[in-house]
N, C-alpha and C positions, 0 to 999 in steps of 0.2 A: 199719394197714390204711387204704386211701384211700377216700373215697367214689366209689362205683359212678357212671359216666359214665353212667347215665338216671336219675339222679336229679335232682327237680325242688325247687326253693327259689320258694317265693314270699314277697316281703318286700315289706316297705311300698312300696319304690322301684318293684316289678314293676309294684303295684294301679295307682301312680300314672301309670304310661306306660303303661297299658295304652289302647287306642282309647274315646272317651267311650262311644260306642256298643255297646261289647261288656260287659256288667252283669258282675258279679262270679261268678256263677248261671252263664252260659255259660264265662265263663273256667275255673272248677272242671269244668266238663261237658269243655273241649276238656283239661285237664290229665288228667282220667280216661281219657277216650281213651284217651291216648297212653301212660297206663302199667297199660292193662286186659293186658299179657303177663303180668303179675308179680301174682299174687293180693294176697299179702307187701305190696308195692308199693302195689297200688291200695287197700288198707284203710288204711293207711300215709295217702297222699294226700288218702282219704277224709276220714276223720279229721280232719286238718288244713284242706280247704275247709270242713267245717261250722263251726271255729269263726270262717271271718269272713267268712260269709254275713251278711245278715240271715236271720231267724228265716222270714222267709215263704218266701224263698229255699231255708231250709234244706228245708222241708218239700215243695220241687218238686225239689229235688235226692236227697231220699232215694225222694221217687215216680220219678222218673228212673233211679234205682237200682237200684230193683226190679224198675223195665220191662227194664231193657237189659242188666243186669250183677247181678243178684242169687246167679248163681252165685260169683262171687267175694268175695262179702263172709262167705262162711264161716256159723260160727254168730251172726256179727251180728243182731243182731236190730232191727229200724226202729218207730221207736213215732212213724209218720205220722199 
């Protein structure tokens, strides 16, 4: 079985070409976005941005989480 065509990879190389301007914090915000269709998905994703946030970061992202998409993230529960 092949990996699903919206599925998103972020690797060191991504971090490193990403625009200086655009913090690690909004890159996970514009990845969430774009795969807030898929619950599955977005916890998936989630997941994966908190661990390579910084720590102050992570805690504007799970508030970000809450505000805008807290219906997806299931029985997750955010210890903001």
């Amino acid at each position: 079985m092949g990996i699903p065509e919206y599925t998103f990879f972020v690797t060191p190389q991504t971090l490193r070409n990403m625009n200086k301007k655009t913090s690690r914090l909004e890159y996970a915000k514009l990845i969430l976005h774009k795969v807030s269709f898929d619950a599955r998905l977005f916890r998936k994703e989630l997941k994966k941005s908190l661990t390579w946030v910084s720590r102050e970061e992570a805690i504007h992202l799970k508030e970000w989480v809450v505000a805008n998409y807290k219906h997806l993230t299931g029985d997750t529960q955010f210890a903001v």
